[in-house]
ZAMARGU-4260 file (C-alpha; in steps of 0.2 Angstrom, whole numbers, plus 5000, padded with zeros to 4 digits):
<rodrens>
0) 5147/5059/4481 | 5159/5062/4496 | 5171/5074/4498 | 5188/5067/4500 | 5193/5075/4516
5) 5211/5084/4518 | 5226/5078/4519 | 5234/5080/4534 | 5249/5091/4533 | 5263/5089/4547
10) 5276/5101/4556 | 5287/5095/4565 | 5291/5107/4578 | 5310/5101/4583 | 5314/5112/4601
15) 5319/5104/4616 | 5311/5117/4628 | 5295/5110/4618 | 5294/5093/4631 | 5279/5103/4641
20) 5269/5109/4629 | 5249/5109/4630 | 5242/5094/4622 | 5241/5096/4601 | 5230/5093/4587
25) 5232/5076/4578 | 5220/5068/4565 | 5214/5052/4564 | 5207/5052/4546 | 5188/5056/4541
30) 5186/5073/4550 | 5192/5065/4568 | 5201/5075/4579 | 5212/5070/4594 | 5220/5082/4606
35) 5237/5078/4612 | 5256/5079/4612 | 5265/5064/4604 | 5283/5061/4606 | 5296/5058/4594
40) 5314/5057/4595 | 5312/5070/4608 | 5300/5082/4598 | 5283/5085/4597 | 5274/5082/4581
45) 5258/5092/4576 | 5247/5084/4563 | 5235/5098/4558 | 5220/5092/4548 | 5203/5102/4541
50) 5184/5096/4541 | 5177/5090/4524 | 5162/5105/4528 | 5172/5117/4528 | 5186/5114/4514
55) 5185/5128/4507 | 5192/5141/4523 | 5204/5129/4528 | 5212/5129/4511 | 5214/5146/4514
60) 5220/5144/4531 | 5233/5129/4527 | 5241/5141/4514 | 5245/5152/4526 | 5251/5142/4537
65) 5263/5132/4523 | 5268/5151/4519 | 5275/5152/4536 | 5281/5137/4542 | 5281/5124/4528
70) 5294/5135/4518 | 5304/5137/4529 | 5305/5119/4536 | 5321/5115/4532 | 5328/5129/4540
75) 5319/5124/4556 | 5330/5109/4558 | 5346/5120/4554 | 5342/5130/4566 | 5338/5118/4578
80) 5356/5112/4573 | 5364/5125/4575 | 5354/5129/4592 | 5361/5112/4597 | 5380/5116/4592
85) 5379/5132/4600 | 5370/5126/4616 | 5385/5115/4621 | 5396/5130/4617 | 5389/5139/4628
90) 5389/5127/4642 | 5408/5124/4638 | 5411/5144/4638 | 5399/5147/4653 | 5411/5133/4663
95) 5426/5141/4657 | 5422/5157/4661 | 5423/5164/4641 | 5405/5165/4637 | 5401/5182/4626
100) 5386/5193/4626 | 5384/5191/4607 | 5382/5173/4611 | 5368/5175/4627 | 5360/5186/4612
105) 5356/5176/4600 | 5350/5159/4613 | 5337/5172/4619 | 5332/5178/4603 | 5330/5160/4596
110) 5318/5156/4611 | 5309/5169/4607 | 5307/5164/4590 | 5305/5146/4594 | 5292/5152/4607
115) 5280/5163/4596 | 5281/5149/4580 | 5273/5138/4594 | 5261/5152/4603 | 5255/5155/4581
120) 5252/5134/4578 | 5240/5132/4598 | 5232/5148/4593 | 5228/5141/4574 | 5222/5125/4582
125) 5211/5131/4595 | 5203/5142/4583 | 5201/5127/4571 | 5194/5117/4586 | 5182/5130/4591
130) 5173/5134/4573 | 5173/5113/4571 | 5162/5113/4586 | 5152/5122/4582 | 5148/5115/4564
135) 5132/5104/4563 | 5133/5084/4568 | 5126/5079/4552 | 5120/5083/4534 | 5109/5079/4522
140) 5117/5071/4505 | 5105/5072/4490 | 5104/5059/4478 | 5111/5062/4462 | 5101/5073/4451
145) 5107/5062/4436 | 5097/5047/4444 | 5083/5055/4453 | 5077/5067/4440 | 5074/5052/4427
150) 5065/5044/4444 | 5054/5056/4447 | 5048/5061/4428 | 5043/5040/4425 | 5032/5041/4438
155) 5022/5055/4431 | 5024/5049/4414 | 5018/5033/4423 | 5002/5040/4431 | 4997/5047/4413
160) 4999/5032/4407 | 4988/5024/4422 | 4974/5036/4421 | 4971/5033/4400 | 4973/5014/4403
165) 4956/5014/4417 | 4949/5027/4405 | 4952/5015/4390 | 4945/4999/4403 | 4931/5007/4408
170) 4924/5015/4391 | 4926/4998/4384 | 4914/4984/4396 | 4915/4966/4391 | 4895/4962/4389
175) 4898/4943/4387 | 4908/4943/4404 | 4902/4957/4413 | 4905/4950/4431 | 4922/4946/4429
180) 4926/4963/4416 | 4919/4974/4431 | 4926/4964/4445 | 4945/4966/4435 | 4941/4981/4435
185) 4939/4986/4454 | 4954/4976/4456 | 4965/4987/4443 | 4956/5006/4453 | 4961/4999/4471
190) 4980/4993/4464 | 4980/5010/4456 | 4977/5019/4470 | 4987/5009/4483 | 5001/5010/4470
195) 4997/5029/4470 | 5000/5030/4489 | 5015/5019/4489 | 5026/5027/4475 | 5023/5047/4479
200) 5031/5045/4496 | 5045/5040/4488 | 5049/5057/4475 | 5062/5063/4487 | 5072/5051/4496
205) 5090/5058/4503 | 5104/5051/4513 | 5113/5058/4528 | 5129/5057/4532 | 5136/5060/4554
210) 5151/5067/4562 | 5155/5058/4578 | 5171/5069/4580 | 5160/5083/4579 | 5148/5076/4594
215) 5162/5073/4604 | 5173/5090/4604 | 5155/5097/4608 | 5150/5087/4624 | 5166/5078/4626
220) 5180/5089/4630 | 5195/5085/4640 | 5193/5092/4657 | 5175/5095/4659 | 5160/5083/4665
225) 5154/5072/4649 | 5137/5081/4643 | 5134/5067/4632 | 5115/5063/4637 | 5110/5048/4647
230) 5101/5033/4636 | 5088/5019/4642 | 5089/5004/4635 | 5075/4994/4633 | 5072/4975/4630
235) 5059/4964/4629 | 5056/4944/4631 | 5041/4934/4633 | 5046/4917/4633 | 5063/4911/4634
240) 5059/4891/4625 | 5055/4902/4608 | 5066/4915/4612 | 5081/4908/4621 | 5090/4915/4632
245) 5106/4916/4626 | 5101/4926/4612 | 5094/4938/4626 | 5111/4937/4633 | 5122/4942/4618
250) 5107/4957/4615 | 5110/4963/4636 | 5130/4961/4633 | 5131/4971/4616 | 5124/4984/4627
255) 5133/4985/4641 | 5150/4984/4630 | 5144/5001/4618 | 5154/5012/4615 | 5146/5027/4626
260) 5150/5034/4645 | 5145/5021/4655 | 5138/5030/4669 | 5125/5037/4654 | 5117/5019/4649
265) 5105/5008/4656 | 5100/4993/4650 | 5081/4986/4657 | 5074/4968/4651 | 5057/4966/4650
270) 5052/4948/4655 | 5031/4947/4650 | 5031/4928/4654 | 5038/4930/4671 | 5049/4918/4669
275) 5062/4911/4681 | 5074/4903/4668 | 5076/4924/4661 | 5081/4931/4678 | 5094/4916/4681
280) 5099/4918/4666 | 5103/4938/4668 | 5113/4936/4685 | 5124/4923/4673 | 5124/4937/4659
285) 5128/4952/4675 | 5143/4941/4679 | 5149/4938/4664 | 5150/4956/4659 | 5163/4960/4672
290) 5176/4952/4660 | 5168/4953/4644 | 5165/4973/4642 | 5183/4979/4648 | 5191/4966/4635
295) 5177/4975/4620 | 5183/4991/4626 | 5203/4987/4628 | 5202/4980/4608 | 5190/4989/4601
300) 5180/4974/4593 | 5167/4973/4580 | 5152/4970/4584 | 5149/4966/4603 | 5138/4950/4604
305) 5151/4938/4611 | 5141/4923/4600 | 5143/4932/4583 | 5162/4938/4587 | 5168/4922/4590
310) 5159/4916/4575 | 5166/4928/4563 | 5174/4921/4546 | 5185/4936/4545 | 5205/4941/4550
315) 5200/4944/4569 | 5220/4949/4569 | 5217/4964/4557 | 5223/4981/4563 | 5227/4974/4581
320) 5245/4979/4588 | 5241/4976/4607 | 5254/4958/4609 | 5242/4951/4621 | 5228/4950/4610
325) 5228/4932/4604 | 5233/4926/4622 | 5219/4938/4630 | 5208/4931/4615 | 5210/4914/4620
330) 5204/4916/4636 | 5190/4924/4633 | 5183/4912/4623 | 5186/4900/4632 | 5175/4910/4648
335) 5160/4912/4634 | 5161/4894/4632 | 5159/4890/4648 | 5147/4905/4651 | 5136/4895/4635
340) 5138/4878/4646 | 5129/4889/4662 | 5116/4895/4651 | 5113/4880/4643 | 5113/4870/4658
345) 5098/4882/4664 | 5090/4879/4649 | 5088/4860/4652 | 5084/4862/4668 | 5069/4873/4665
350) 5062/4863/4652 | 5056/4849/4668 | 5043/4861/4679 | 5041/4855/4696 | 5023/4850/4701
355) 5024/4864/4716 | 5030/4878/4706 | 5048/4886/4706 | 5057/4887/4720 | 5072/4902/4723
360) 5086/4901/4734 | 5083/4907/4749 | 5065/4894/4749 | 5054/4905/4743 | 5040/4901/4729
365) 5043/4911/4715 | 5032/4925/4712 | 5030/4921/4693 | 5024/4903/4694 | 5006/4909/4688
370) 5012/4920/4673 | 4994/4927/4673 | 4995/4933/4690 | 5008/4940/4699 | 5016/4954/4708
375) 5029/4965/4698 | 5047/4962/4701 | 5060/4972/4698 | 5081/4967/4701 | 5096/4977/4701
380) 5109/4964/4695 | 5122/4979/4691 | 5121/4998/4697 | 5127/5009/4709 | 5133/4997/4722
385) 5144/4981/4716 | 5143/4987/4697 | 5162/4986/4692 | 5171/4977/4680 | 5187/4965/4683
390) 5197/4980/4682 | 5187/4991/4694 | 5180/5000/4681 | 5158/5005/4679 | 5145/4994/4672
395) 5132/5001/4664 | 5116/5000/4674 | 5106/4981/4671 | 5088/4980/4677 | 5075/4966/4676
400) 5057/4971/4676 | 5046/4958/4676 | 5027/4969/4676 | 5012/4965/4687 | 4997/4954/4680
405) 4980/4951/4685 | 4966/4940/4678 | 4953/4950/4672 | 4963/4964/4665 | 4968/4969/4646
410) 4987/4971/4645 | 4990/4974/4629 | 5004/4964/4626 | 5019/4971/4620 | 5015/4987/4621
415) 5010/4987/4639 | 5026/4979/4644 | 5035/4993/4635 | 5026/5005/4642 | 5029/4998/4660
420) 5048/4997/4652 | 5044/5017/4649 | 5036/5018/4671 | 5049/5009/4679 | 5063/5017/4669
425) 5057/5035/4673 | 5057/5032/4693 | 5075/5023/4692 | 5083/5034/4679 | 5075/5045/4668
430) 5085/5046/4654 | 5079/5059/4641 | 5082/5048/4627 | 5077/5028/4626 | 5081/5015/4612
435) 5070/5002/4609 | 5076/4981/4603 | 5071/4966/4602 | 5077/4952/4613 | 5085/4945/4597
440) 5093/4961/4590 | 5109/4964/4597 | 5123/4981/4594 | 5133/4976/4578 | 5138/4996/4579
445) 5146/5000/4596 | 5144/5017/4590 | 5125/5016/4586 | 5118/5028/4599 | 5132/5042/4595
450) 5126/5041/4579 | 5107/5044/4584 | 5115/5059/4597 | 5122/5067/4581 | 5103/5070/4577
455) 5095/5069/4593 | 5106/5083/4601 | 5110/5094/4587 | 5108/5112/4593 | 5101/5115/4575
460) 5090/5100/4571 | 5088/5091/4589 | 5074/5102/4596 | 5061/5093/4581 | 5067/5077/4581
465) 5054/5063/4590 | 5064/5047/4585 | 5081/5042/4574 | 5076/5025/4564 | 5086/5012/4560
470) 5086/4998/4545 | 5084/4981/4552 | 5097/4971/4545 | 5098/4951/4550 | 5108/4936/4552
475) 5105/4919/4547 | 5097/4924/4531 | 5102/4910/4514 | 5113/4920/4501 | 5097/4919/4488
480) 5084/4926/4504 | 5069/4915/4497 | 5059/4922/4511 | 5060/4942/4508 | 5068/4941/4524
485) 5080/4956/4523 | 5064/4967/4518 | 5077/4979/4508 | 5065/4985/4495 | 5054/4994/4511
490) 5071/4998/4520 | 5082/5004/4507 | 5067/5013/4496 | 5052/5018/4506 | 5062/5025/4521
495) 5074/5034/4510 | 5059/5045/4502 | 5052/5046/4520 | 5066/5055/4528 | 5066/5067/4513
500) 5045/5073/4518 | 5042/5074/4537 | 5054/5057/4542 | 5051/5038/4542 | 5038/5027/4553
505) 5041/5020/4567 | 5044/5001/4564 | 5051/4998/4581 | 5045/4994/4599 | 5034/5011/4607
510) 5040/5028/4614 | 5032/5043/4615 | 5036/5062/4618 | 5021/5071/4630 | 5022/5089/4629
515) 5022/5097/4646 | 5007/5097/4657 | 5002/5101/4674 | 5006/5090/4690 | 4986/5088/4692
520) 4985/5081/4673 | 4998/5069/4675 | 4993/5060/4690 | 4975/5058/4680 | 4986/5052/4665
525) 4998/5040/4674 | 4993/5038/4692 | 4996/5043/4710 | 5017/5040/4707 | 5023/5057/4717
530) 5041/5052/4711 | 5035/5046/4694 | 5026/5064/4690 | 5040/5073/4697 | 5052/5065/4686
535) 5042/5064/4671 | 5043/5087/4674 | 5060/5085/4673 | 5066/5093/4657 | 5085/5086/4657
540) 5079/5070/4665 | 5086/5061/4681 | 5078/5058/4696 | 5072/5069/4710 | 5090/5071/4720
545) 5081/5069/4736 | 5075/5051/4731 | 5087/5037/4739 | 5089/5021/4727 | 5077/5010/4741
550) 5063/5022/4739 | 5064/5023/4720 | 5064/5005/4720 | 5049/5002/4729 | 5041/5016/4722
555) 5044/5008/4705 | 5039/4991/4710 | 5021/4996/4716 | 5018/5008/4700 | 5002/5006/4691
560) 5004/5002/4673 | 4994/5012/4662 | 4988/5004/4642 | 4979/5012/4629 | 4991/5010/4612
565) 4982/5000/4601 | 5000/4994/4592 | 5016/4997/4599 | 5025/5005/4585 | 5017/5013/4571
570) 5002/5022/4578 | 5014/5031/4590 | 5025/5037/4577 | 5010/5044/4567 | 5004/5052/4582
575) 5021/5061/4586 | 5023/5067/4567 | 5003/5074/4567 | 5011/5085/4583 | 5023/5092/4570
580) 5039/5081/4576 | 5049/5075/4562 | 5060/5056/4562 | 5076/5052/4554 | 5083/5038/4546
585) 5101/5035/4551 | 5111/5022/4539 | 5128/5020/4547 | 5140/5011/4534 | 5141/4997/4548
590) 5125/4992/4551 | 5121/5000/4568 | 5108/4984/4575 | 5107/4966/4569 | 5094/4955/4573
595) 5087/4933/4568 | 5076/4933/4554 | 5063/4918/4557 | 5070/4902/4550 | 5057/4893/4540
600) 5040/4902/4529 | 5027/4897/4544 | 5035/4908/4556 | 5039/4923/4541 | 5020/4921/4536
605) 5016/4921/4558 | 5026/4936/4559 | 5018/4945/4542 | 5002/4940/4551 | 5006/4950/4565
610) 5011/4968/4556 | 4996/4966/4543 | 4985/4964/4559 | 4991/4978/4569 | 4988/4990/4552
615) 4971/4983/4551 | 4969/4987/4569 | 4975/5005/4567 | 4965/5008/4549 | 4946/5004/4561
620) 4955/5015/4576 | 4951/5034/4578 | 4968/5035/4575 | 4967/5029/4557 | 4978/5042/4544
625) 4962/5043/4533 | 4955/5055/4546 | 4964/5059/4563 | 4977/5072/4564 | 4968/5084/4551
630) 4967/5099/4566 | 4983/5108/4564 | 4989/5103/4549 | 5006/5099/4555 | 5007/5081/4545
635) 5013/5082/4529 | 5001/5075/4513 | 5014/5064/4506 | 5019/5057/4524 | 5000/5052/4526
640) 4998/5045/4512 | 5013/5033/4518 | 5005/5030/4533 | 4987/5027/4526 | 4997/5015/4512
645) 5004/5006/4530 | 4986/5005/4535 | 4978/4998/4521 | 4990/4986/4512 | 4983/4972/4521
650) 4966/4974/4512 | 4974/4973/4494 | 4974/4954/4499 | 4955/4954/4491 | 4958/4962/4475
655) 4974/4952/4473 | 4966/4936/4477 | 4952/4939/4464 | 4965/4945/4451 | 4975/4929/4455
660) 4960/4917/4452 | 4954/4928/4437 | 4964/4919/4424 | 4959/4903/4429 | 4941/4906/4427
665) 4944/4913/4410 | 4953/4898/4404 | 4940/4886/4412 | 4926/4898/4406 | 4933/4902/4386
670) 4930/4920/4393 | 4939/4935/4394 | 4943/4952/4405 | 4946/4962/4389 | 4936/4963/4373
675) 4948/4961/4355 | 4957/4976/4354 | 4964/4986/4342 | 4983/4990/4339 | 4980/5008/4345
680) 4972/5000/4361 | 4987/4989/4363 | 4999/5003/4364 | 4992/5008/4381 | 4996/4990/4389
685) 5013/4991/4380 | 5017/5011/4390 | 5012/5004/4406 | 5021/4987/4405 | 5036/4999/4398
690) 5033/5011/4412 | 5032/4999/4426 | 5049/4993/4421 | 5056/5009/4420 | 5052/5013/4437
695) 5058/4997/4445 | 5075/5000/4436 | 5076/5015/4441 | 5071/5014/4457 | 5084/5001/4459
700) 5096/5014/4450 | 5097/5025/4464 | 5092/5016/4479 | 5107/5000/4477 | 5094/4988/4479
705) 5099/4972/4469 | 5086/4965/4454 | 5085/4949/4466 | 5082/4958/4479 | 5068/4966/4472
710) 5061/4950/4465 | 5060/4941/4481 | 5050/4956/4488 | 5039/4955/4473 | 5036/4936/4476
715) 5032/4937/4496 | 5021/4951/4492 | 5010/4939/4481 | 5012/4926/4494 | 5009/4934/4511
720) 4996/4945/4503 | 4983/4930/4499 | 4990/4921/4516 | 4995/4932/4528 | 4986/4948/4524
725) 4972/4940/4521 | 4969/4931/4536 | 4973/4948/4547 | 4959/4955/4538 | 4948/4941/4543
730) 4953/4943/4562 | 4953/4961/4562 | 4934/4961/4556 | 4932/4949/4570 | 4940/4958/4582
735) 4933/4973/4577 | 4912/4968/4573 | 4912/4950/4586 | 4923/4956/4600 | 4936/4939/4595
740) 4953/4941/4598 | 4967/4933/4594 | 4984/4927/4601 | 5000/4931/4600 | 5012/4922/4593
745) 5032/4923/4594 | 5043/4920/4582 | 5057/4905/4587 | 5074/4911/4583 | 5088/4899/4576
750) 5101/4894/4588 | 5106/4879/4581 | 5127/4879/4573 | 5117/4875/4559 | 5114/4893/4550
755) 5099/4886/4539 | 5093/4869/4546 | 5076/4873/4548 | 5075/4884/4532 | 5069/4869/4521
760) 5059/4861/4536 | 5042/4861/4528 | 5028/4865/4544 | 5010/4863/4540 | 5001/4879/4545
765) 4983/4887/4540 | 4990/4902/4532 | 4994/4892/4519 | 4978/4886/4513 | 4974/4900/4500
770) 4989/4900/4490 | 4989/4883/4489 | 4971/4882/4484 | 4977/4898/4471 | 4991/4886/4463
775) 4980/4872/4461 | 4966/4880/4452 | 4979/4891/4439 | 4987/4874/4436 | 4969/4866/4434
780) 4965/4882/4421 | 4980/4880/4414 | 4978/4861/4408 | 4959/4865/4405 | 4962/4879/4392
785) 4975/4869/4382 | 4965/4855/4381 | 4954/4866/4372 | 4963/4873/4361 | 4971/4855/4357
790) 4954/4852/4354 | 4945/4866/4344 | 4961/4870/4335 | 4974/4884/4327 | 4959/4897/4328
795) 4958/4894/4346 | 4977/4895/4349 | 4978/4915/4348 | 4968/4917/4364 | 4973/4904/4371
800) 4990/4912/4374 | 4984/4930/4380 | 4975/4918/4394 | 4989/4909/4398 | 5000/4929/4398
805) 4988/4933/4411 | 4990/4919/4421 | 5008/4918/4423
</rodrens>
């Protein structure tokens, strides 16, 4: 549970020499510190507050300091009453002539006293400062041990359990039925041992818990260069009819608008489809910025995607004092309206392509009118030169990268336009540190990537970090989530009980760390790029100081792409952890990125198709968990069995289509799985029905997940994995043994003002075949075998309805 943190505690310091003091400590609530002087009434007040991590000293401390000054408060302000009477006195005696030595005295001693009480309360806050610094930026917060522990002891009792039910299964064969006994029971050993795989990694899941105001009296203090570190922002897009581009736009603008030193981000937007349409529509979004940012930053608004702000059902008045909010509000909207009318009006246009191709401004063909072959571009809409906002303030850094394509070459999709992203990036900028989204995922936390830094540049925990993860949350989902969309069960479970082992997996876009090489070994590794290699040996990142931005530019734009990831998330994140790097999993209450879930079940079962085939992909790789990264022995067993369990799921599509057909052939076939059994043998099945409850509740106990939440995860499963998983298996064995390969497929994200008008929009689509074909055969069984019992009678009514316990 969290500690409360302290109460603040204020002095006021009531001196009127005090009007030019050095700036004070104030608190802002939950640890935050602000250094300055604030005036009232013509005194200073100091707000003096302690860090919940160290409650304990500054008890000690404040105790003190109430001893000496809080006590003696009331006699502060008599003095300073008194000071006051006597100080016109004084100037009445010193014009007359009269003033007394005795008089002259006590004045000096009083300053002196004054002086010292203030010299006592700096040096107290300094100190204070100086030790908060140095604390760590984050901690862990274990789960209770009143919920874990019970956790943790069901799933051994549950594996006892397992292991006497096979035991029981296999000593007892069904000889009348022996294909369909033995093939229930190769089903029930592969579900054992997925299950086995699945539930381990999670024994010790943890929280965390940040302290911005920690980061920031670290690398942010008043007076000195900010040593916050520079970030690359990296976006991708292929085709702006399926991903529109407004959507792209909200994403870019989100960026641009964090809450992070400006002259430290960079935002770069990978177009794969070369498209025109995308790079008009970012010189709109680079305009728009120049008024949307300062007005983010001015009001501090929540989140940052101009789209979902203005859509917001919530008091958008709430703790704002500024009085030209609403005025200033107005008009803004009423420029993002007009922005949307630009970008929609782009949008029409390119939906009619000219018979000669694109044509740009200046008469020029444009070079991505044959998206399969074309030079790279690469455009600096807002940077160095011209990059300032309607109040002269700096814009971030927006680049559009649009990568070379030749026919006859592989290019590996997404993960060679990232890894482009990665080239480009490292010539331009060469930000230590990148962050990976989706076109469609936009900031909903303008603190997101302070929260990563709390991690990423801790002094004590930094140095083995690879990559922070965050959960993807969603918009647009239906309260009841029919589709699984919000995926809570693997985001709120299995990532918990990673980032208690060696972190969680990398379920976002690529990134890699390379340990150090020689100049000789990187040219061979990623090309003839003097700038590139040089940059790439740069330990703090930058760029090579001798480098002007035109020779960057060019030396970026002719840059050879080099592929060779097989998936563009997972298999890099297990590479980095078999190097002995560890990830984190960073929950910030506000949910740090927020992206559109696919609106109706073809394009969910699409985009299921598309993770289950990249696993299937890894599991036949040299990379695959089951044997690659022994040497070393730097990956953790429970972490590999999470990633051999992210590998393999999609082939639990076979056993779970045979056990889902399984009932229906019994009830058409009067046969059975199990021979009669005994009421000692029925115990067994009643231990693991109760012991697969009790871990669901459980697990539900301490992770928050809800029970519908967790049933809608349990009904996708069933459906994706005889659809979906099924079919990546079929096209992974392709791929793999024929050399077929197959295409990629984007997801289309919901624009329309209707949140769900598509969700019940029923589209035809071959992944659908099994299930259907499995709901018509249980329901042909199911009328089958009661036919038969109506017509055999009572006796056949008993096993009749184990048959039909089975089935449902």
């Amino acid at each position: 549970m969290k500690k409360p943190p302290l109460e603040s505690t204020s002095f006021l310091l009531m001196h009127p020499e005090l009007d030019d003091a050095a700036s004070l400590l104030q608190y802002h609530g939950e640890g935050s510190y602000d250094l300055r002087a604030r005036h009232r009434g013509g005194a200073h007040e100091l707000l003096f507050a302690g860090s919940e991590s160290r409650r304990r000293r500054l008890r000690a401390r404040r105790r003190a300091y109430h001893d000496e000054s809080h006590d003696g408060r009331t006699e502060h302000r008599r003095a300073s009453e008194r000071w006051d009477d006597k100080k016109e006195d004084g100037e009445k005696e010193w014009m007359t002539g009269s003033s007394s030595k005795e008089t002259l005295v006590q004045n000096q001693m009083m300053i002196q006293t004054w002086d010292y009480n203030v010299s006592t309360h700096m040096r107290l806050n300094t100190s204070v400062l100086i030790d908060e610094a140095r604390q760590p930026l984050s901690r862990k917060v274990p789960i209770a041990s009143s919920k874990i522990n019970p956790y943790r002891m069901v799933i051994v009792a549950r594996l006892v359990i397992l292991a006497v039910f096979l035991r029981y299964r296999l000593l007892n064969p069904v000889h009348d039925a022996l294909g369909l006994w033995l093939t229930s029971v190769i089903c029930e050993i592969w579900f054992a041992v997925s299950w086995i795989l699945d539930q381990f990694p999670k024994r010790f899941p943890i929280d965390r818990e940040t302290y911005l105001d920690r980061l920031s009296l670290r690398y942010e203090r008043e007076g000195e260069p900010n040593m916050l570190a520079p970030v690359d922002v990296f976006v991708s897009t292929v085709d702006p009819m399926k991903e529109p581009p407004l959507v792209t736009s909200n994403t870019v603008l989100s960026i641009l608008a964090m809450d992070y030193p400006v002259e430290k981000i960079s935002c770069y937007v990978s177009d794969d489809g070369a498209s025109m349409l995308t790079f008009d529509s970012l010189a709109e979004t680079a305009e728009f910025a120049r008024k949307w940012v300062p007005y983010c930053k001015k009001f501090s608004i929540e989140p940052r995607a101009p789209e979902m702000y203005f859509t917001l059902k919530i008091d958008y008045l709430k703790d704002k004092v500024e009085p030209t909010f609403v005025k200033e509000r107005r008009a803004m909207k009423r420029e993002y309206e007009e922005f949307k009318v630009r970008i929609n009006a782009l949008v029409a246009k390119a939906s009619k392509v000219p018979l000669e191709g694109w044509i740009m401004p200046d008469g020029t063909p444009w070079p991505g009118n044959n998206t399969k072959d074309h030079p790279g571009m690469i455009q600096v809409f807002l940077g160095s030169n011209g990059g300032f906002d309607v109040e002269g303030h700096e814009l971030p850094r927006l680049v559009y990268v649009s990568r070379e394509k030749r026919p006859g070459f592989q290019h590996h999709k997404k993960a060679g336009a990232m890894n482009a992203l990665v080239r480009v990036a490292g010539v331009l900028t060469n930000a230590p540190f990148m962050l990976n989204l989706d076109c469609d995922h936009y900031v909903n936390n303008s603190k997101a990537v302070r929260e990563a830094m709390c991690f990423l540049m801790d002094p004590q925990i930094g140095k083995k970090v690879c990559y922070v993860q965050f959960p993807q949350r969603f918009d647009g989902i239906d309260r009841h989530d029919r589709y699984a969309n919000r995926n809570t069960v693997f985001f709120d479970i299995n990532m918990k009980g990673l980032d208690g082992i060696q972190g969680p997996v990398y379920v976002g876009a690529e990134g890699d760390k390379e340990h150090l090489m020689s100049e000789m070994n990187f040219e061979q590794k990623f090309g003839q790029s003097s700038i590139f290699v040089t940059s790439t040996l740069m330990e703090d990142g930058g760029v090579p100081p001798s480098s002007s931005p035109a020779v960057l530019l060019t030396e970026a734009i002719h840059l050879g792409w080099i592929y060779g990831s097989i998936t563009e998330d997972i298999l890099t994140g297990f590479k980095m952890h078999c190097r002995g790097w560890r990830s984190i999993y960073c929950m910030p209450k506000r949910a740090a990125f927020k992206g559109s879930a696919p609106i109706n079940l073809s394009d969910r079962l699409n985009q299921v198709l598309r993770w289950a085939l990249g696993s299937v992909e890894i599991f036949f790789s040299r990379h695959s968990p089951l044997w690659y990264g022994y040497k070393g022995g730097k990956l953790k067993w429970l972490e590999r069995f999470a990633y051999a369990n992210t590998t393999i799921y999609p082939f639990t599509s076979i056993p779970l289509l045979a056990y889902c057909i399984l009932p229906a052939i019994c009830l058409l076939t009067d046969k059975f799985i199990m021979p009669p059994i005994s009421t000692f043998a029925s115990l067994f099945f009643i231990a693991l029905f109760g012991s697969i409850i009790a871990t669901g509740i459980l697990e539900l106990r301490w992770s928050g997940v809800s029970i519908e939440e967790w049933w809608r995860n349990e009904q996708f499963w069933v459906i994706g994995g005889i659809s979906a998983h099924l079919f990546a298996v079929v096209q992974g064995l392709l791929k793999i043994l024929a050399g077929i390969d197959t295409n990629f497929t984007v997801t289309s994200k919901a624009t329309d003002d209707d949140d769900f008008g598509e969700l019940y929009a029923f589209k035809w689509t071959t992944l659908l075949i099994p299930p259907t074909t499995v709901l018509i055969i249980n329901i042909v069984g199911v009328v089958a075998g009661i036919s038969d019992a109506i017509n055999n009678g009572y006796q056949s009514w008993g096993p009749l309805f184990g048959k039909l316990f089975f089935s449902f």
